[in-house]
C-alpha positions as CSV (number, residue, x, y, z in Angstrom):
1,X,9.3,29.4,20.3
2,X,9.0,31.7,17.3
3,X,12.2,30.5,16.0
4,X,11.3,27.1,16.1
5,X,7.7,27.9,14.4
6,X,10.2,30.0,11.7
7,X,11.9,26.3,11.3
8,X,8.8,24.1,10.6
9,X,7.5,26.7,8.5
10,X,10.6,27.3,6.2
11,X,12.5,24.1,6.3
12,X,9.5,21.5,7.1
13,X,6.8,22.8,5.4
14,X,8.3,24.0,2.2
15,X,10.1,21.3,1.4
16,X,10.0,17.7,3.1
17,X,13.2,16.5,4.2
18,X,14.4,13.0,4.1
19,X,14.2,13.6,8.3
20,X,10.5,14.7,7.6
21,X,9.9,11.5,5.3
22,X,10.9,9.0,8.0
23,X,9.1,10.6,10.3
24,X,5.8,10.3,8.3
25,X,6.9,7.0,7.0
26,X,7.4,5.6,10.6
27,X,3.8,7.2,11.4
28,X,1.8,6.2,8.9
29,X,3.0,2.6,9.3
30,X,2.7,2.6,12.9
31,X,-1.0,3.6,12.6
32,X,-1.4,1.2,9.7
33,X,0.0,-2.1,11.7
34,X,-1.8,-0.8,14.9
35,X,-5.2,-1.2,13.2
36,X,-4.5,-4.7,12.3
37,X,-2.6,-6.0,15.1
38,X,-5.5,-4.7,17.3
39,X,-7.8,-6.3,15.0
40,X,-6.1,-9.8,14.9
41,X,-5.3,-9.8,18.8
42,X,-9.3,-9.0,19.3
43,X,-10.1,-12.0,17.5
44,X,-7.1,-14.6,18.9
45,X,-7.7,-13.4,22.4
46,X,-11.4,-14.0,22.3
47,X,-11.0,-17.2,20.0
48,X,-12.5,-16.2,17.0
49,X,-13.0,-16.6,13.6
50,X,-10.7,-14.0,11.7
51,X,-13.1,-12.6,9.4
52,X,-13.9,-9.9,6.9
53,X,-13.9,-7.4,9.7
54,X,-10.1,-8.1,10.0
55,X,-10.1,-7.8,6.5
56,X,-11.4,-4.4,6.5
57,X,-9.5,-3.3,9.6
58,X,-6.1,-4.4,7.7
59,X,-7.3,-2.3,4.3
60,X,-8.4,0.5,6.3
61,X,-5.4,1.1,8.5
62,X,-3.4,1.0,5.5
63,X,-5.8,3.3,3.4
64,X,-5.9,5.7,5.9
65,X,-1.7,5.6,6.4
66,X,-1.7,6.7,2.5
67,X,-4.4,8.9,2.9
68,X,-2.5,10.7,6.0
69,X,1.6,10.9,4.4
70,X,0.2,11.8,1.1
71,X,1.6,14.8,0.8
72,X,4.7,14.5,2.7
73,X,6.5,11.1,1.5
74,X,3.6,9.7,-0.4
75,X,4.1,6.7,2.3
76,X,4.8,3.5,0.9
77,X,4.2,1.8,4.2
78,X,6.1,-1.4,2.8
79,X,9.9,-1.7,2.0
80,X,8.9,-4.3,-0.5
81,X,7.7,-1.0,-2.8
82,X,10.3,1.5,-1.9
83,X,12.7,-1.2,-3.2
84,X,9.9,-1.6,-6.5
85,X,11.2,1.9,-6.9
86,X,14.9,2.0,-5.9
87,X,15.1,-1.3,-8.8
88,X,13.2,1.2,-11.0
89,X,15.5,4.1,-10.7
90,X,12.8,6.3,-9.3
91,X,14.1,6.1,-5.7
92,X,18.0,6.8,-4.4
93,X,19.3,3.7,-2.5
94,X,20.1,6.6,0.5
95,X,16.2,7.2,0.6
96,X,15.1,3.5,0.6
97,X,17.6,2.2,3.6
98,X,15.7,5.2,5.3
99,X,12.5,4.8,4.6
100,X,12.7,0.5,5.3
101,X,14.1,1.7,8.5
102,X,11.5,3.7,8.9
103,X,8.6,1.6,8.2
104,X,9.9,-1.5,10.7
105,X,10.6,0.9,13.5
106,X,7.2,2.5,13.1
107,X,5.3,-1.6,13.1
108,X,7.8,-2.2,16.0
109,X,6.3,0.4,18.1
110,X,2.4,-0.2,17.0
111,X,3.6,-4.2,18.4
112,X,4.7,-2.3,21.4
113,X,1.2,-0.4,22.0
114,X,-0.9,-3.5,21.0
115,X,1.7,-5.1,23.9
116,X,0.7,-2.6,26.4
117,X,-2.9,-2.4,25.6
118,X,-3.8,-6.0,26.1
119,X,-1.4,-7.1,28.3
120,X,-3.7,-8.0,30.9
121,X,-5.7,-9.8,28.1
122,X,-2.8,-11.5,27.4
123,X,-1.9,-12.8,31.0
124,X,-5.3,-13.8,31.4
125,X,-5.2,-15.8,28.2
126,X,-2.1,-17.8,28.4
127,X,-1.0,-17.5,31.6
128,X,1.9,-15.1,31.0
129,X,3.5,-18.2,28.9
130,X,4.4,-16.9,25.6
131,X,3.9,-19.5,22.8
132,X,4.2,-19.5,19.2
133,X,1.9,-22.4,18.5
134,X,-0.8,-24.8,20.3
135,X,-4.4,-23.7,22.4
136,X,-3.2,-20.9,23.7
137,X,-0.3,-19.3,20.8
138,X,-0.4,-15.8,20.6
139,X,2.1,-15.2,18.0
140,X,-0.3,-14.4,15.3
141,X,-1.4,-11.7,17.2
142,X,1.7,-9.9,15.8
143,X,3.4,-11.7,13.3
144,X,2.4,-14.2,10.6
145,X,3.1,-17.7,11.0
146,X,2.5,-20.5,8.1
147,X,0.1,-23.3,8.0
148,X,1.2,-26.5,9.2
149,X,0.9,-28.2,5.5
150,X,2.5,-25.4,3.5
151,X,6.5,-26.3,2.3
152,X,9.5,-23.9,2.3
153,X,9.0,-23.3,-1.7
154,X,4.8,-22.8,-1.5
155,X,5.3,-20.7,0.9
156,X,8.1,-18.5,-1.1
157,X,6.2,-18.7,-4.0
158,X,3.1,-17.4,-2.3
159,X,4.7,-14.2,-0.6
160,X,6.3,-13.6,-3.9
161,X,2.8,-13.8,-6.0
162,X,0.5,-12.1,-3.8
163,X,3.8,-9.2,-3.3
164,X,3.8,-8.9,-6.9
165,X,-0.2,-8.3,-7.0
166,X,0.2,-5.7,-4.4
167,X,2.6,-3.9,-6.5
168,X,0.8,-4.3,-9.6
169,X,-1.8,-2.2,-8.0
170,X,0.8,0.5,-6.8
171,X,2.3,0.9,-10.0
172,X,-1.4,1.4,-11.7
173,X,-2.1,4.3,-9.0
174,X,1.0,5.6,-9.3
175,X,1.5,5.7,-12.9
176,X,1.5,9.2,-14.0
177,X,0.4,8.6,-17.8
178,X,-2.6,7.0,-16.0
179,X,-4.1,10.4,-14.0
180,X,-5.4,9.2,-11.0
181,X,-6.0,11.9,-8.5
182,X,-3.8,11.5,-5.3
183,X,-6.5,12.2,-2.8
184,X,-8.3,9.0,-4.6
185,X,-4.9,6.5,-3.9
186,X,-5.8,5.9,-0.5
187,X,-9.7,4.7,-1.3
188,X,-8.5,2.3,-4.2
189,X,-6.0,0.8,-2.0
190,X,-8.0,0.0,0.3
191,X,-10.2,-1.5,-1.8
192,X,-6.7,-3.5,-3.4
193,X,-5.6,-5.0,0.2
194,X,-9.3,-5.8,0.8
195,X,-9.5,-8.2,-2.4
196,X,-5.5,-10.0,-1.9
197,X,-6.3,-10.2,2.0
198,X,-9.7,-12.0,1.8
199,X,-8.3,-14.2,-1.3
200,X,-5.3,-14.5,-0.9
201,X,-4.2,-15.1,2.6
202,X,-5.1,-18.5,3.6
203,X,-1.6,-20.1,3.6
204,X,0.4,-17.7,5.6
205,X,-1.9,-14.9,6.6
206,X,-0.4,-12.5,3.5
207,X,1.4,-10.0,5.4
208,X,3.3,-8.9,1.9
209,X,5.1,-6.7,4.0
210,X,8.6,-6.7,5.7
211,X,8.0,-4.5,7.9
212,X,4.7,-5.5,9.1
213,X,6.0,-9.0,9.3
214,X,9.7,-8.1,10.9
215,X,9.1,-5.4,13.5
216,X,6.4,-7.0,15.4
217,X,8.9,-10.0,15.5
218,X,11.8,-8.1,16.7
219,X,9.5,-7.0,19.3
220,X,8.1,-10.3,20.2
221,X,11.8,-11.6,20.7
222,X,11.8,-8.7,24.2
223,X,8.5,-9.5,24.9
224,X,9.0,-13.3,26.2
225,X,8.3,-15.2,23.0
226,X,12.0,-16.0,23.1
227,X,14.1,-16.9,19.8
228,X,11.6,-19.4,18.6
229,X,10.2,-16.3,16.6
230,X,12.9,-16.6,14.3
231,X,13.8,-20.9,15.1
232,X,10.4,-21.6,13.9
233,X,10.2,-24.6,11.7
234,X,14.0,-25.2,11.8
235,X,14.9,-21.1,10.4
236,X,12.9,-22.3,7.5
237,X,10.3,-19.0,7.9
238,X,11.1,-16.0,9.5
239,X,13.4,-14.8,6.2
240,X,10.7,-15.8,3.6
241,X,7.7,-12.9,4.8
242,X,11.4,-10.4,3.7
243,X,13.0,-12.4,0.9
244,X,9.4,-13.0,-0.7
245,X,8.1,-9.5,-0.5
246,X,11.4,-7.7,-2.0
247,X,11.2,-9.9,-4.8
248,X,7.2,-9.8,-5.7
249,X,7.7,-6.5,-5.3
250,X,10.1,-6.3,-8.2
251,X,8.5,-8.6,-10.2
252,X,4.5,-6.5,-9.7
253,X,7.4,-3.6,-11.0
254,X,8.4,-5.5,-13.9
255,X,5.1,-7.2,-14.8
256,X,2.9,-3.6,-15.1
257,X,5.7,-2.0,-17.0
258,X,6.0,-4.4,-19.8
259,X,1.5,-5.2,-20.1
260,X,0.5,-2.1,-19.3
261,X,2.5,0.8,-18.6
262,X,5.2,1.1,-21.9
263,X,1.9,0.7,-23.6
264,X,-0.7,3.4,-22.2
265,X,-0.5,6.7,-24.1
266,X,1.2,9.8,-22.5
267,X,-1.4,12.4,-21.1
268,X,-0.7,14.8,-23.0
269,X,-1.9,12.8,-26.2
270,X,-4.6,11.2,-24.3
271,X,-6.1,15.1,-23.8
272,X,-5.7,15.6,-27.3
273,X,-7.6,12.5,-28.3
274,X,-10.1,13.5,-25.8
275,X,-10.7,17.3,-27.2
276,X,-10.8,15.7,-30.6
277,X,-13.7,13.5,-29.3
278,X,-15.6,16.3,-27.8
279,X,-14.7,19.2,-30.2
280,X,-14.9,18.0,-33.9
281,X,-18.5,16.7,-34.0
282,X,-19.2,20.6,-32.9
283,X,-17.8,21.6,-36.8
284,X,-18.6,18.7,-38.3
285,X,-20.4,19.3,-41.4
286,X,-24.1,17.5,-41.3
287,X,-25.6,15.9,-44.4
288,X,-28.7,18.6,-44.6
289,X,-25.9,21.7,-44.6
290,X,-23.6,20.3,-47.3
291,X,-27.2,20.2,-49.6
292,X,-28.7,23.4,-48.2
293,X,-29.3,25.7,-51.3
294,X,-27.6,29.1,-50.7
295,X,-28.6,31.3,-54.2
296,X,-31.4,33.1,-53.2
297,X,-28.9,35.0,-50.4
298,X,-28.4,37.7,-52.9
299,X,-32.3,38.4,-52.7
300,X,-32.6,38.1,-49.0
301,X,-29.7,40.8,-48.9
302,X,-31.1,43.2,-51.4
303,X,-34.7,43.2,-49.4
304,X,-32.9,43.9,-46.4
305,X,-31.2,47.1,-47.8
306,X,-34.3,48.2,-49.2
């Protein structure tokens, strides 16, 4: 037992592993999709309105995922930003094939638990006939599914554009010239999902997440939704909530870098501006001091000695 506390301490604790980053990794995202999947299944299996208290259920189980791997892998919860990074040079590709892996096996086990907690839910709602649309579809309780109107390329475009806000936002928080405090990254965030989930998610739910989106289809496929999870709409879906992610993700990369980021100052010069603000007023010469009459000091001084 000692040895093995000897082990966290020395070779966990000190310095993270890649073995300790997929293990946070798969955690925080497990807890993350949890949240929402239980939030979204609440609402199918009662038949109502998804509102902003999914809304808030999807930001907060994310925020909190941050807010808990912060100081292991700095989660990214989403392969759509590790590969941001890995395109970016700040991430090897080894680290980002573990970390994807990761985050879907960690959304494939919260679909699991969500499974298991309202199976009897389930039965009792469809009749133990697993459907992907019509009065009784459950599908959207774990994946997303587009709108009857929207075409192949709307719905492309609109994974890529509301990825590419996401990533916007984690490249702002991130940014090092920019000095946010870590602890705050998990508050903003959630604030950030709240805003592109409640505008942003009309044609296809915004999952803006491959993981989110593809484990909890890999586990509908065992769980008697058979292969129309990935046959929907002729094989003209299931890729695009992956392929539409990975590239907004690039693109948020791209788009912060070249309007914001190449031109915010470094911190270091940012301090110095800010010492200048607050320090040279203190010796700044007033008006009255540069016309106070000083000749009468040799007569203040000579009374004083006497």
């Amino acid at each position: 037992m000692n040895a093995v506390k000897t082990w966290i301490n020395t070779e966990l604790q000190q310095k993270p592993s890649i073995f300790s980053k997929a293990i946070v990794e798969a955690a925080c995202t497990c807890f993350f999709v949890f949240i929402g999947l239980g939030a979204n299944s609440s609402k199918i299996l009662t038949r109502q309105y998804m509102g902003i208290d999914v809304q808030l259920a999807w930001a907060s189980g994310i925020g909190m995922g941050v807010l808990m791997g912060s100081r292991v892998s700095g989660p990214h919860i989403n392969p759509a930003v590790s590969f941001m990074f890995l395109v970016q040079k700040k991430m090897s590709l080894s680290h980002c094939l573990v970390y994807c892996f990761a985050q879907t096996f960690g959304a494939f086990i919260a679909a699991a638990m969500i499974f298991g907690i309202y199976y009897d839910a389930l039965n009792a709602f469809d009749g133990g006939i697993r459907t992907i649309h019509g009065a009784n579809a459950t599908g959207l309780m774990f994946s997303s599914f587009p709108q009857d109107y929207l075409s192949l390329t709307n719905g492309l475009f609109d994974q890529v554009a509301n990825t590419a806000v996401l990533c916007i936002g984690v490249k702002a928080l991130t940014d090092k010239k920019a000095d946010i405090h870590i602890l705050l990254h998990p508050f903003i965030i959630i604030t950030f999902i709240f805003l592109i989930v409640s505008s942003l998610s009309l044609n296809a739910g915004s999952s803006i997440n491959p993981a989110r989106d593809f484990g909890p289809r890999l586990f509908m496929l065992l769980a008697g939704y058979d292969w129309e999870v990935f046959s929907y709409n002729n094989y003209k879906w299931w890729w695009v909530p992956i392929v539409g992610p990975m590239t907004g993700g690039v693109v948020g990369g791209i788009w912060y870098d070249l309007c914001i980021g190449y031109h915010m100052p470094d911190l270091s010069i940012r301090n110095i501006n800010r010492t200048r603000t607050f320090i040279e007023p203190i010796f700044e010469v007033q008006p009255d001091d540069e016309e106070a009459d000083y000749s009468d000091n040799n007569t203040v001084d000579d009374k004083i000695s006497t």
